[in-house]
C-alpha positions in Angstrom: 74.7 46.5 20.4 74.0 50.0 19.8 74.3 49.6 15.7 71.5 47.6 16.2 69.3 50.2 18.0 67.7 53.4 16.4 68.1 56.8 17.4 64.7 58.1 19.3 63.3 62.1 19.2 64.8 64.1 22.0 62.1 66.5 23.3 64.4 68.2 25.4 63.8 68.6 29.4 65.8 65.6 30.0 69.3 65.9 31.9 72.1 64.8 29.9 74.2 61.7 30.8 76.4 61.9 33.5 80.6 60.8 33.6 79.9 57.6 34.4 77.3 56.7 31.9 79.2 58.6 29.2 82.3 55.7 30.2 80.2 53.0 29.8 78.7 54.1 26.6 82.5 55.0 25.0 83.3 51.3 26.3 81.0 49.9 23.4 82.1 51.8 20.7 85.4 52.2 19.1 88.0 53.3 21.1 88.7 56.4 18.4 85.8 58.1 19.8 86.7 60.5 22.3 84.6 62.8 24.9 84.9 66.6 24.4 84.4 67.9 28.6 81.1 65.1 28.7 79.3 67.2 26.5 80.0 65.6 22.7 82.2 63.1 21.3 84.4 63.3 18.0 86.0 60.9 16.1 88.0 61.8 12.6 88.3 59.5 10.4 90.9 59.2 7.9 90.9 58.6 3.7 93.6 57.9 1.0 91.3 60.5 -1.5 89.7 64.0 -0.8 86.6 61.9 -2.8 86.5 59.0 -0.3 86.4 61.8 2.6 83.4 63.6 0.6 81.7 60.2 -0.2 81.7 59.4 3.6 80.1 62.8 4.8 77.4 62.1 2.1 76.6 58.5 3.7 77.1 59.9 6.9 74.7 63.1 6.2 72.0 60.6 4.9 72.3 58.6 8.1 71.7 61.0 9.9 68.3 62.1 7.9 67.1 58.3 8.5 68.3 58.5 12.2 66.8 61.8 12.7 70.0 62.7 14.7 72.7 65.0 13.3 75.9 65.9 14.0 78.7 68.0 12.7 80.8 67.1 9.9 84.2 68.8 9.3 86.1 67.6 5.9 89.7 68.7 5.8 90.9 67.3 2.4 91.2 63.2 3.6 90.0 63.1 7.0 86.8 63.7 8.1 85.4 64.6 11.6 82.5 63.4 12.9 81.2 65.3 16.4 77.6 64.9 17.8 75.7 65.8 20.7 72.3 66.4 21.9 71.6 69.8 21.2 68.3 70.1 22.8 69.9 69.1 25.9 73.3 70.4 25.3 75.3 67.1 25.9 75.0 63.3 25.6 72.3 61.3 25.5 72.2 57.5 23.9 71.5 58.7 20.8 75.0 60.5 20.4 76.6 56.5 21.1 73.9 54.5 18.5 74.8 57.4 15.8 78.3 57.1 16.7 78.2 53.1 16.2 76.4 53.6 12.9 79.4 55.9 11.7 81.7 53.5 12.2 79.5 50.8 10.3 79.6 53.2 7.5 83.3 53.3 7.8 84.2 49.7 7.9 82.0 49.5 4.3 
């Protein structure tokens, strides 16, 4: 289980996954996530209150400190969007999928 896991430090030089790798991954998390042209992947999620939303990017911004991964966060009054990718290789790499996992953990709390 990719929750389980824990995001490792990308030094770069490395070729980002591939189509097929990118399916399989997207298989074992929740089907809201979606692939942006096999380059990042973006969920949003929704809230009843602007203060949920914020709350959320907060526990999602200090997940990503512990994970030493970070994505973009996007609040738009009750939803918030969640995008990540491997910068340092400009697309996916297992990392994008455990932090993606962990979002959703965060979510379900």
């Amino acid at each position: 289980m990719l929750n389980k896991k824990t995001c490792i430090p990308c030094q770069g030089g490395i070729p980002p996954l591939e189509s097929n790798e990118i399916n399989n991954f997207l298989n074992n998390i929740d089907n809201n996530w979606k692939s942006i042209d096999n380059i990042k992947i973006s969920r949003t999620y929704n809230f009843n209150l602007y203060l949920d939303a914020v709350h959320f990017a907060n526990e999602i911004a200090l997940l990503s400190e512990k994970e030493g991964h970070h994505p973009h966060i996007h609040i738009n009054f009750k939803n918030v969007e969640v995008i990540t990718f491997t910068h340092k290789i400009n697309g996916l790499h297992e990392n994008d999928f455990i932090l993606a996992s962990k979002c959703d953990d965060v979510f379900k709390k």
